[in-house]
BANUMAR-906919 format. One record per residue (C-alpha): x, y, z; residue in one letter; residue number from 1. Coordinates in nm, 3 decimals. Last residue first. Layout:
<atoms>
       x       y       z aa   i
       X       Y       Z  A NUM
...
</atoms>
This chain:
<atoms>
       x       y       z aa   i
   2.446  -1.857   3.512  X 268
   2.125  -1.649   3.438  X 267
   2.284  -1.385   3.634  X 266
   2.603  -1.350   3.467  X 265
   2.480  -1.394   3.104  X 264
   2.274  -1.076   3.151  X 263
   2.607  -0.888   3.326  X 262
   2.806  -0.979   2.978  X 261
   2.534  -0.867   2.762  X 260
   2.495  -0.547   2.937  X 259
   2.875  -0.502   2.922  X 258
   2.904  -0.583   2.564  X 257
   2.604  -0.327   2.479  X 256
   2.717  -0.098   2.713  X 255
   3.135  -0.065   2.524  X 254
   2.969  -0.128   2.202  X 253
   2.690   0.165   2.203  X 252
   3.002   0.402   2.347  X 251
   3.258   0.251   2.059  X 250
   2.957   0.337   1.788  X 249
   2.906   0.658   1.900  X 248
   2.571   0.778   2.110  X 247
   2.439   1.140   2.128  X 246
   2.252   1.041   2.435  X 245
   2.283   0.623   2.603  X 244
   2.047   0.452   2.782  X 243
   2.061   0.177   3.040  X 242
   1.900  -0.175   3.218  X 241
   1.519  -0.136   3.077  X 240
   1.396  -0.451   3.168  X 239
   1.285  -0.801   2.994  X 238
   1.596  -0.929   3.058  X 237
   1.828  -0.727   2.939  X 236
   1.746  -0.423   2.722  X 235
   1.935  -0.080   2.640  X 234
   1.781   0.237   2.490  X 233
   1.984   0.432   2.234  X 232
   1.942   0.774   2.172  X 231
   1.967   1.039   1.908  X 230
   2.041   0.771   1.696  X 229
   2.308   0.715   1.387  X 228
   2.540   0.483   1.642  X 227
   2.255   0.282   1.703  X 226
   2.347   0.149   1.302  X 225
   2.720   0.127   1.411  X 224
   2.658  -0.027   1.686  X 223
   2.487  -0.310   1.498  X 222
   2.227  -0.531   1.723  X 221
   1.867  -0.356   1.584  X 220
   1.559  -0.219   1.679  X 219
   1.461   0.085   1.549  X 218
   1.244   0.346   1.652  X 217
   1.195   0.655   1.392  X 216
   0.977   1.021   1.499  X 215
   0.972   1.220   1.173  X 214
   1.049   1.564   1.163  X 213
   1.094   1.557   0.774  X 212
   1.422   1.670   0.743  X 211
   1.639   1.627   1.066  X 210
   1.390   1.320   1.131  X 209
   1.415   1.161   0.748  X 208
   1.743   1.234   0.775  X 207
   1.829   1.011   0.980  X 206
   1.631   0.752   0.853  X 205
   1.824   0.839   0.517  X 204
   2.191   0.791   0.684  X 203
   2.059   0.462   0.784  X 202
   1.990   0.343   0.405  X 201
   2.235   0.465   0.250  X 200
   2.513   0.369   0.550  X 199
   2.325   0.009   0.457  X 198
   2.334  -0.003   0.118  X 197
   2.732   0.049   0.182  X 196
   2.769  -0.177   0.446  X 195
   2.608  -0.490   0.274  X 194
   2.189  -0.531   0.333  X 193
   2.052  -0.814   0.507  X 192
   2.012  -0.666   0.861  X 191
   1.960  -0.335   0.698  X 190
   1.615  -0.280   0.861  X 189
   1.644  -0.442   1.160  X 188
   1.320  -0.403   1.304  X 187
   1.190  -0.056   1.197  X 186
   0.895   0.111   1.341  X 185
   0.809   0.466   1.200  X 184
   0.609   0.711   1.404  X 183
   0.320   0.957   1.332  X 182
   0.302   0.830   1.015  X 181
   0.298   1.050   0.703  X 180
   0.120   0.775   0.482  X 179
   0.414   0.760   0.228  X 178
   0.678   0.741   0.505  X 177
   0.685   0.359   0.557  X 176
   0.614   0.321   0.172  X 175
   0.955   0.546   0.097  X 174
   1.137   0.291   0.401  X 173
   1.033  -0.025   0.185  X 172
   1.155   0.146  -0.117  X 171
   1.452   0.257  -0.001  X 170
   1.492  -0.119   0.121  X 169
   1.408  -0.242  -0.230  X 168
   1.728  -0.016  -0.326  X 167
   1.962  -0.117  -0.081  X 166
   1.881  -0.474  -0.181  X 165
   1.886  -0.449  -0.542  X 164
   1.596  -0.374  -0.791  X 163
   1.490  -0.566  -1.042  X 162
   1.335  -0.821  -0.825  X 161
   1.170  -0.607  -0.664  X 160
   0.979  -0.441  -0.959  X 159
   1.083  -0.167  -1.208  X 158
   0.863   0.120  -1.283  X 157
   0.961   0.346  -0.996  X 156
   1.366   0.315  -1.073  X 155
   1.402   0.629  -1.256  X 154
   1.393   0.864  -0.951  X 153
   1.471   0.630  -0.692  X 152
   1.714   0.859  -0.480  X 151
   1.529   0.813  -0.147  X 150
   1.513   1.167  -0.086  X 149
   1.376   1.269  -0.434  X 148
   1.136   0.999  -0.374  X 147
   0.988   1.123  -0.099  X 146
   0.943   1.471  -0.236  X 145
   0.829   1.363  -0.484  X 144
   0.546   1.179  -0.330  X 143
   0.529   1.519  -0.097  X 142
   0.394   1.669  -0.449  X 141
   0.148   1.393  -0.558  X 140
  -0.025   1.365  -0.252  X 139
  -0.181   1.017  -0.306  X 138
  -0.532   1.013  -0.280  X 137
  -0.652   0.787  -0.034  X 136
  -0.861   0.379  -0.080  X 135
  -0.674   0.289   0.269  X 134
  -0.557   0.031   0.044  X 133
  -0.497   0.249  -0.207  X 132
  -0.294   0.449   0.049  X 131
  -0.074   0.179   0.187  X 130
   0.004   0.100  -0.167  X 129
   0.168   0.389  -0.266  X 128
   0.548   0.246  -0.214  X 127
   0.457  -0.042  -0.396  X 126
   0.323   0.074  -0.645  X 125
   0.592   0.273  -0.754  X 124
   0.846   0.048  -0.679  X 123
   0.645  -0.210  -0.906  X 122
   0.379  -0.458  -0.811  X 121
   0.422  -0.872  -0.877  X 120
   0.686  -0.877  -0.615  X 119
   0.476  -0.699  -0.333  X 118
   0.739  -0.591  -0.095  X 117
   0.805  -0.678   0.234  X 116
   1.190  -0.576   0.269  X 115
   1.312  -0.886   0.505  X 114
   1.418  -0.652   0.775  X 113
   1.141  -0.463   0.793  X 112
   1.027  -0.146   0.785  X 111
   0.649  -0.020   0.983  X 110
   0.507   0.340   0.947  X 109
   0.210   0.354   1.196  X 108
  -0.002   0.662   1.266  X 107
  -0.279   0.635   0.954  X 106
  -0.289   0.202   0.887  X 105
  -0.148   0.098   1.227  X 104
  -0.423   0.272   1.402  X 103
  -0.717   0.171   1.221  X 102
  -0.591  -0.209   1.258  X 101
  -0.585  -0.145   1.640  X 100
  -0.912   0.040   1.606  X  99
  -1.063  -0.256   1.422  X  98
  -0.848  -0.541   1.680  X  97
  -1.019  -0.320   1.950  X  96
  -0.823  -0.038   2.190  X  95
  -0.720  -0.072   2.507  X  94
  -0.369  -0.117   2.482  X  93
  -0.328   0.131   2.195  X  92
  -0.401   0.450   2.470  X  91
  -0.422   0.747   2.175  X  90
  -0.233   1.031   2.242  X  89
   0.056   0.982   1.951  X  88
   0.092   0.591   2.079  X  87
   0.011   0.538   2.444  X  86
   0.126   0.164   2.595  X  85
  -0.057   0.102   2.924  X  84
   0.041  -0.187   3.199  X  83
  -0.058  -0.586   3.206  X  82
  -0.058  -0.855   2.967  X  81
   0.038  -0.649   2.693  X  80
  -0.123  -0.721   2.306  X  79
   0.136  -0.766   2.046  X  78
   0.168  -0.590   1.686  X  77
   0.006  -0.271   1.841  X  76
   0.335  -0.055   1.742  X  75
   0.459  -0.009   2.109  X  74
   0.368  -0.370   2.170  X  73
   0.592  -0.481   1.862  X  72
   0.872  -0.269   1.960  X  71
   0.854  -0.379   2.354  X  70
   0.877  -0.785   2.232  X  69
   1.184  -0.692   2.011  X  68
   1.373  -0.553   2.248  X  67
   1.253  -0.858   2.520  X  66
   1.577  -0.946   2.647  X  65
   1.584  -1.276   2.454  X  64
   1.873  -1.248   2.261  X  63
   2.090  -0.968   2.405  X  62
   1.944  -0.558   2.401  X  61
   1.889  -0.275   2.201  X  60
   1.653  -0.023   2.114  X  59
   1.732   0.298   1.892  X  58
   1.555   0.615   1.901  X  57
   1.586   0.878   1.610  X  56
   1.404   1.182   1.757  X  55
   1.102   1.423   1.622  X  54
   0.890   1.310   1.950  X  53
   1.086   1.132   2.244  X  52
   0.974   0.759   2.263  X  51
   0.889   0.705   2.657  X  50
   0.968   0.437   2.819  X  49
   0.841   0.251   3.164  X  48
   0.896  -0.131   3.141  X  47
   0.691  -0.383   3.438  X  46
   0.877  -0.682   3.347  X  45
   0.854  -0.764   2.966  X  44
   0.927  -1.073   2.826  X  43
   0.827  -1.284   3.098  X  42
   0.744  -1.713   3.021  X  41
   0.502  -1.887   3.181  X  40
   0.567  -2.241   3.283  X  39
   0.489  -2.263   3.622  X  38
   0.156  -2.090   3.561  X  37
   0.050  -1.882   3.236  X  36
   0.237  -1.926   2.883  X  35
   0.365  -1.595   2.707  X  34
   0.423  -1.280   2.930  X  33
   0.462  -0.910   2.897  X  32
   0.452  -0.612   3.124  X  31
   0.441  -0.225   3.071  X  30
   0.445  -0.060   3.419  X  29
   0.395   0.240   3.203  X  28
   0.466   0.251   2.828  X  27
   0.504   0.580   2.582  X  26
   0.482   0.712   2.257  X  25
   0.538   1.059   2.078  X  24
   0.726   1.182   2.365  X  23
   0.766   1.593   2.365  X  22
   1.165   1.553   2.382  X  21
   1.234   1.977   2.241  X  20
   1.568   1.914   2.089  X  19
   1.827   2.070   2.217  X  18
   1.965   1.858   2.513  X  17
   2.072   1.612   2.231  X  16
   2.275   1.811   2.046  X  15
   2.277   1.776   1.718  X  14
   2.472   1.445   1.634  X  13
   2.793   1.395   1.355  X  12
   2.944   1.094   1.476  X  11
   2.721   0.864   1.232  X  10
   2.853   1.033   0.978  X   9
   3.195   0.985   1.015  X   8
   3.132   0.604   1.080  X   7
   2.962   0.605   0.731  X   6
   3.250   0.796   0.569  X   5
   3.445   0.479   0.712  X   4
   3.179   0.200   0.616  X   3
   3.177   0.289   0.260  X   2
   2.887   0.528   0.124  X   1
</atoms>
């Protein structure tokens, strides 16, 4: 896909205001610090969000605002100081590191930005291995399924390193989705991928909530990967400071600049 069909795409949103937003996960007075006394430092200042169900939801923000920081407590990967984060009914901030472990194995799907695979296992194995871990049968028939979106048919026996980056990110996202997750996490997932792999690779988590009814939040600083949201959320300084519906990539770049512009402002 070049970048201009992918810009196309990336216009093309259901309405908003259609889709039924029953959240999926949520924070209250969510807050987040490293250090203690003079030189503690806040990520998070007392952040209320909720995560619509069945929706594509982007977070974005400066260095430093804290996107990252409210992804990782959202997904059970950090531990708030103070407030609630509720993930598919369950409250995650009070659960133990078994629970918390528990959770992340049967409600979690998590993508990265530097791929994670196993380089000694195939695609195949790869993409299954949540479920041997969790010691599950694999469902052979929404496997295909999977795969059939992805577009890997005939690439399941090779390993990473035969496979390019768009295509060990397919993977990556096919393992995310394996499980059936209540919600998918992805931090940057095409930050090392070239535009093409990367419209792939976007258009699929897309799809992946038109087809699938999957609930996807992504962190990331490219417009034109918000752009492919049903929302974008907005960071600065450890607070929620905007949102955007149905976003476009010149209406994510026109906030994001001015966010980023006001954040440097005040810490002037």
């Amino acid at each position: 896909m070049s970048l201009t069909a992918a810009l196309g795409r990336a216009g093309k949103h259901e309405s908003a205001d259609a889709r039924v937003k029953t959240p999926i996960a949520s924070t209250r007075n969510l807050v987040k610090q490293y250090g203690a006394g003079e030189t503690a430092v806040t990520a998070l200042a007392e952040v209320d969000v909720e995560i619509a169900r069945g929706e594509f939801t982007v977070i974005m923000g400066p260095s430093g605002s804290g996107k990252s920081t409210l992804m990782h407590c959202l997904a059970g990967l950090d531990t708030p100081t103070s407030g609630s984060v509720t993930v598919d009914g369950l409250e995650v901030h009070n659960l133990r590191q078994r629970q918390l472990t528990k959770l992340r194995r049967t409600k979690i799907g998590f993508i990265f930005q530097s791929f994670n695979l196993v380089p000694t296992l195939t695609a195949e194995e790869n993409i299954t291995l949540p479920l041997d871990l969790a010691r599950e049968k694999v469902d052979q028939d929404w496997f295909d399924e999977i795969i059939a979106a992805v577009g890997l048919e005939g690439r399941l026996k090779h390993r990473p390193s035969e496979l390019s980056g768009g295509q060990q990110q397919r993977v990556a996202c096919a393992r995310a989705l394996i499980a059936r997750p209540a919600i998918i996490f992805a931090d940057e997932p095409t930050g090392n991928l070239d535009s093409q792999a990367a419209g792939n690779v976007l258009g699929f988590l897309r799809d992946c909530v038109t087809q699938f009814d999957q609930s996807i939040v992504m962190v990331t600083h490219d417009p034109l990967a918000a752009s492919y949201a049903h929302r974008v959320v907005f960071l600065a300084d450890g607070q929620i400071t905007g949102q955007l519906t149905g976003p476009t990539v010149e209406s994510v770049a026109a906030m994001h600049l001015e966010i980023s512009s006001s954040s440097t402002q005040a810490g002037a």
